[in-house]
C-alpha positions, 0 to 999 in steps of 0.5 A: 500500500502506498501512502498519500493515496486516493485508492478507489476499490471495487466492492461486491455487487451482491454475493459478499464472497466476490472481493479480492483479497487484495480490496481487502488487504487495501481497505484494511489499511487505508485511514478511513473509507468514503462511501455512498451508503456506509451500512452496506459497507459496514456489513461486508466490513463486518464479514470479513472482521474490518474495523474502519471508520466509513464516512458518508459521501453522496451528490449532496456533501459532495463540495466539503467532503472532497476538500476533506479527503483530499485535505487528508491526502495532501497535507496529512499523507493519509491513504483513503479509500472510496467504495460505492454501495455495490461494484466499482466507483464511477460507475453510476455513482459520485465519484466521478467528481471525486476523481476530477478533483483529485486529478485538480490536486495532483493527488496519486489515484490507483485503482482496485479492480473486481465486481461490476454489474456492467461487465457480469450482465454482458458476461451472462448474454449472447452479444454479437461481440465484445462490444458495448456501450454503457449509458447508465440508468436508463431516461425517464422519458420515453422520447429520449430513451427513444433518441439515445438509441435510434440517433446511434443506430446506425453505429449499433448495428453495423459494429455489432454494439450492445447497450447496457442500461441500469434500471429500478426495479419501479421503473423496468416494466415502463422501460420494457415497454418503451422497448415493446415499442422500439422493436416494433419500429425496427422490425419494418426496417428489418432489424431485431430487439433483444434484451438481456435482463439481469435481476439480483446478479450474484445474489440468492434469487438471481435471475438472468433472462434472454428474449424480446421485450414482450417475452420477458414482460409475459415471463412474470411470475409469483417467483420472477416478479420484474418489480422485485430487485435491481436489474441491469439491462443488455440491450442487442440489435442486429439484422433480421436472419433471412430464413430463405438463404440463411444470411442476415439481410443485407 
């Protein structure tokens, strides 16, 4: 471990087991931790026999607890770690800014790799190819959810990109249905909507399903219920099979 170090460690998306020994070996050295929910923290903390101070760090404290930090960092030599509620810093979480302020300040940035919901789903899905875009949560909004993927469409089928997106679990049945609606806009260009739905990923009741929007949104039972879970979309579109000459269409 390196001292006067702004250390961001990837943490468990669910399955507390997934962290490396070395996350742990860092966070056990580090002065305090920074985190987004700090009692999720707490209890892979406690799993795993860590005492250390965890501060709260969200959009809202985000001015006063990076001067803090990187106070620390700078003046006192202190080594701080940052951990988001589930998988990797950045991703979808405060410390963007973080990372630009420390940047700012000239303070030394290393990383500590492991769990992503991103990379798990892509992983579990029959994508064209490695390829993907990520674009966080998924737009509220209809048309600009609508927007964000015919304005690269062109891009997205030729490379053979997948989209992924996060959505709540309050909001995936409105998403599945904006998507409901797309697929049936790109069928009359001969072209076919997949989604890869990943709920609960690495957790007890996870459950990873492969189909159009319509069929996932028909695979609703007692024991899959769309509403229950984080979920991370793979969204796959690609040219329609020619079933005469057994080639995608041109």
């Amino acid at each position: 471990m390196e001292t006067g170090t702004l250390y961001m460690i990837a943490t468990p998306i669910g399955n507390l087991g997934d962290i490396s020994q070395r996350a742990l070996d860092i966070i056990g050295t580090c002065d305090y931790l920074i985190s987004e929910t700090p009692a999720v923290t707490k209890k892979l903390l406690t799993r795993y026999g860590i005492k250390k101070a965890v501060n709260w760090y969200r959009e809202s404290n985000h001015k006063g607890m990076s001067a803090l930090v990187l106070d620390d960092i700078v003046i006192r030599n202190m080594t701080i770690g940052v951990v988001s509620e589930a998988g990797t810093p950045v991703v979808s979480d405060p410390g963007a800014k973080l990372l630009s302020d420390a940047y700012a300040r000239g303070v030394k940035v290393i990383p500590i790799p492991g769990s992503s919901a991103v990379t798990t789903a892509i992983s579990a899905f029959p994508v064209a190819s490695a390829k993907f875009l990520f674009w966080g949560f998924a737009p509220r909004k209809e048309g600009e959810f609508r927007r964000m993927i015919t304005d690269n469409l062109a891009f997205v089928v030729k490379e053979k990109v997948a989209i992924v997106y996060f959505e709540s679990p309050f909001r995936l049945k409105k998403t599945l249905g904006f998507l409901v609606k797309l697929g049936k806009e790109l069928e009359e260009k001969e072209l076919e909507l997949r989604v890869g739905l990943g709920k609960e990923m690495t957790k007890v009741f996870e459950a990873y399903v492969f189909d159009t929007p319509e069929g996932i949104l028909s695979k609703e039972t007692r024991d899959f219920k769309l509403d229950k879970g984080e979920a991370t979309l793979v969204i796959v579109i690609k040219k329609r099979h020619n079933e005469r000459n057994g080639r995608d269409n041109k």
